[in-house]
N, C-alpha and C positions, 0 to 999 in steps of 0.2 A: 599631422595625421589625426591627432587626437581633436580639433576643431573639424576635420573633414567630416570625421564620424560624431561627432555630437549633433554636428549642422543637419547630418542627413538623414541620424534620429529623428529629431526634430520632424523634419520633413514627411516623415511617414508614420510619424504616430496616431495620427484619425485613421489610417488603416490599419493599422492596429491593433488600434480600440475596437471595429472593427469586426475586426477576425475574431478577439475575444466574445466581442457579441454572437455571433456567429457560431462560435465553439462551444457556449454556456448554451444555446437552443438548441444544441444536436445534443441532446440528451443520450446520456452513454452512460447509465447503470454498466455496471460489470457484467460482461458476456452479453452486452446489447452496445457494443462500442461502432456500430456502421454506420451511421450515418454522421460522428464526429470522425471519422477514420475518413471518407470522403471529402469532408470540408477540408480537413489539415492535410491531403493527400495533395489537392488542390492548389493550395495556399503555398506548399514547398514549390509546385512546379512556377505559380505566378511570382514569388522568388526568384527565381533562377536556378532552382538544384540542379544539378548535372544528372542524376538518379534519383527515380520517388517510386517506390514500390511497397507494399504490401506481403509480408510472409505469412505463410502458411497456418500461424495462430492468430493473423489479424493486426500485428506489430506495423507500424507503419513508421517507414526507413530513406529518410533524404541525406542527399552524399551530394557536397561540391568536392570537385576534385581536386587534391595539393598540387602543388607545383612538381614534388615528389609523393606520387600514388604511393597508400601504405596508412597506417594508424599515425592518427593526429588527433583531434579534440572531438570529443563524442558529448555532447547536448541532448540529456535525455530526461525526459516526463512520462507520464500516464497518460491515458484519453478516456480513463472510467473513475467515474465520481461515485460516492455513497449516496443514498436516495435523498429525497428534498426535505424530506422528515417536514418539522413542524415552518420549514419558513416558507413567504409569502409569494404565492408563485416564482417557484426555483428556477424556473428555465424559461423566464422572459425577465432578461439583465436590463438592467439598470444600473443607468448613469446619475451618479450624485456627485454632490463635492465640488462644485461647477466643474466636475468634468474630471475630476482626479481622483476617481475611487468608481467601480462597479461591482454589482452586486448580482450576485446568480450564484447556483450552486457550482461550485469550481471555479469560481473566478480565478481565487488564488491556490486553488488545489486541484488539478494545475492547469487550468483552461488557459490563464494569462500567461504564465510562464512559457509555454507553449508555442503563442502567438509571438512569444519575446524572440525565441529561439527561429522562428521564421525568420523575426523582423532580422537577425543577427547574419543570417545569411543574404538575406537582401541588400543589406549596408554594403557587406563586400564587393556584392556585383555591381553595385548602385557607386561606390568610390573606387571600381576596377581593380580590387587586391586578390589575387588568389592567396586560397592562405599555404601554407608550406607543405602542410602535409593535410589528407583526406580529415572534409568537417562533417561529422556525421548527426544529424538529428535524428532520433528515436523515438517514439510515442507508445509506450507499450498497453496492453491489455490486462486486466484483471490482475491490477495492483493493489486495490481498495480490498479484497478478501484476502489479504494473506496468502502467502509462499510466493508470489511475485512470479506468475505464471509465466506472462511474456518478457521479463526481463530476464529469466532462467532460460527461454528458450532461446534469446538473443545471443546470451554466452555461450550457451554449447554448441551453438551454431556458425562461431568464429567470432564475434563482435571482440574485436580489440581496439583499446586506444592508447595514445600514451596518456593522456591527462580525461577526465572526465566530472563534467557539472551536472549533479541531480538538480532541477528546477523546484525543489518541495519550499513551502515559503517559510523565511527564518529570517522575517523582518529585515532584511536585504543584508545581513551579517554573512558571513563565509563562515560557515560547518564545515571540519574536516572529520564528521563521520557521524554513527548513528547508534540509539539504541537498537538491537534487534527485536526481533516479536517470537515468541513461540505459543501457540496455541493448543491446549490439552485439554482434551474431553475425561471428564470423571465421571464414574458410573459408582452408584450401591445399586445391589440387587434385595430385596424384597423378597414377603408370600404376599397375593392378592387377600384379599377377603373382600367380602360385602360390609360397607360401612357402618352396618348396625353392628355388626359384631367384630370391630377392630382388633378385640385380643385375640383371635383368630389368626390373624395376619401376623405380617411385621414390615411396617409402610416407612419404605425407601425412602420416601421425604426424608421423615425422622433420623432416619440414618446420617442423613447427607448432610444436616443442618449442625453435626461439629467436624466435617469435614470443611462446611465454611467459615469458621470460628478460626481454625487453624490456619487457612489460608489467608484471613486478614490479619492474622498475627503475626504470618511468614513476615507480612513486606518489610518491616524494619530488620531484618538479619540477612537480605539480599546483598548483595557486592554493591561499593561504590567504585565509579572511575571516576577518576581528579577532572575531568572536563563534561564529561554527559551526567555525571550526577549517581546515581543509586536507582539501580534497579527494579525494576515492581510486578505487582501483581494484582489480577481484577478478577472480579467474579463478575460475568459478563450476560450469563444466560442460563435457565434453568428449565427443565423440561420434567414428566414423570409419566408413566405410562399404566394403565391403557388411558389414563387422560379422563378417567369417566367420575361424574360427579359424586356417585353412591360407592365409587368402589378404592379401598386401600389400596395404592400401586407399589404395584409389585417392582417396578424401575426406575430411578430418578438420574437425570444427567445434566451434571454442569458442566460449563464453557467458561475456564479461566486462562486468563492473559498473560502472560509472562512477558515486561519489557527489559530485555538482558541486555548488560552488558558485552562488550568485547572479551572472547574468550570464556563464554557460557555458552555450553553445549546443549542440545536437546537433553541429552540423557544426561545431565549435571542438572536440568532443571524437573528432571524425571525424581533424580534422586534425591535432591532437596526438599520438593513434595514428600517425598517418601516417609523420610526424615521426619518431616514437621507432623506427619500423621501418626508418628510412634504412641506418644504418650494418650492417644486414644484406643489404640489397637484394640483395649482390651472391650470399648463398647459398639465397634463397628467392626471387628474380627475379620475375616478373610472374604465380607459382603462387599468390596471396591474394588475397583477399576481403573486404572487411568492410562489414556495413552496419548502420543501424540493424535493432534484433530489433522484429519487429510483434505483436500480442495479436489473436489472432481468433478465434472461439466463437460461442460462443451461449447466452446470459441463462440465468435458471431460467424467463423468463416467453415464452423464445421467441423474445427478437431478436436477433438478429446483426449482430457488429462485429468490426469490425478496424481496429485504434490503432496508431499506431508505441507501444512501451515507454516513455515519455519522460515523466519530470515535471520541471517547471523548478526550479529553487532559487529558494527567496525569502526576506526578511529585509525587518522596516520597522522606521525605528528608534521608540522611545518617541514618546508623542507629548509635545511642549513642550520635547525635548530638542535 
């Protein structure tokens, strides 16, 4: 069995390749996932899926059927990438390596994975195995922004399985789990003034600049777990308002990153901020802020949500161990 299915890898890996090309040029920023959601919609039914549909946030959902209908191995990825930022035309891939590496935004986050998860369902049809119980492929939407919009709607919507493979790349190693992410918007509040006469005011900025002092200081007294490592934190993003060149602002807000552990809660990393801003209290007094950061929009297919930022960490250990 195991040479059936290596042979017939083999055999369809130019298409493949392929599809990953194919998947890297349907550019899918977050909440602009349609016309990657088309291609891969496609590519399950030139598979063989038994079921290929689309729900109603845009998640796109292929099912070969088990031999016994019911939860079996669920095969899931994203279809939206981070923007192309500083590389060299992102979304027209390229083939290096004579032919063993491409290059495009989301090659391997998670364009290729992706196309793998196709290719995995083809093999079967291709060596005539149904597998035992329902193979289901996922592709969710607006993963890359935090709180994991269409994977949250997958769940509460029935998606169960017994066994389940994230496609996220890990150097082809077997992860049994993940840091989580928590996202928290910090605010000081300010007086305006006009910038000739500062001591008039009291500028947010200033405020906020040993709020960041503290926050890089957290990261070493975060938790560590024995296999993901130690917990952390980012200062990610910084904004102030009214934003105007002549005037003291009156509001400054950071966006920092919390990547948690297993077993750290939103309000456990509320409260350890909290914590870590004591021994200032006395120069930024009751002018701060902070809460969880929330994700709100609207789908490529038209629905609207809004999430707290929040993924939990998880780890399970082997099983038999």
């Amino acid at each position: 069995m195991a040479c059936r299915i290596k042979k017939t890898a083999e055999s369809i890996s130019d298409r493949l390749l392929s599809y990953t090309q194919e998947l890297i040029s349907a550019e899918s920023l977050s909440g602009g996932e349609s016309a990657a959601a088309r291609s891969l919609s496609r590519m399950l039914r030139e598979a063989g899926f038994d079921c290929v549909n689309a729900d109603e946030v845009g998640n796109v959902i292929g099912v070969i059927n088990g031999g016994t209908r019911g939860p079996g191995l669920i095969l899931n990825g994203h279809l939206d990438t981070v923007p192309g930022a500083d590389m060299e035309c992102p979304f027209e891939p390229r083939v290096v390596d004579g032919g063993r590496a491409v290059i495009g935004r989301g090659a391997c986050d998670m364009k290729g994975p992706l196309a793998s998860m196709v290719g995995a369902g083809s093999i079967l049809r291709m060596i005539g195995v149904r597998p035992p119980h329902d193979l289901v492929v996922t592709a969710s939407v607006l993963e890359e922004v935090g709180g994991s919009v269409g994977s949250r709607h997958l769940v509460r919507n029935g998606l169960t399985g017994r066994l389940a493979v994230v496609g996220e790349p890990t150097d082809l190693r077997v992860h049994l789990g993940h840091r989580g992410s928590v996202h928290i918007d910090i605010g000081t509040i300010g007086k305006a003034a006009h910038a000739s006469m500062p001591e008039s005011g009291l500028n947010a900025i200033y405020l906020m600049g040993p709020i960041i002092t503290a926050i890089e200081s957290l990261g070493d007294r975060l938790p560590v777990h024995p296999s993901l490592g130690r917990a952390s934190v980012a200062a990610c993003n910084i904004s102030a308002e009214p934003g105007a060149r002549n005037v003291v602002p009156s509001a400054c807000t950071l966006s920092a990153n919390f990547r948690t552990t297993p077993g750290m809660t939103e309000d456990g990393v509320l409260s350890l901020l909290e914590e870590s801003l004591t021994p200032i209290a006395g120069r930024i007094g009751d002018r701060w802020t902070a809460a969880i950061a929330r994700n709100s929009g609207t789908t490529y297919t038209g629905f609207q949500f809004d999430t707290p930022k929040v993924m939990r960490g998880y780890w399970r250990d082997p099983v038999g161990a």
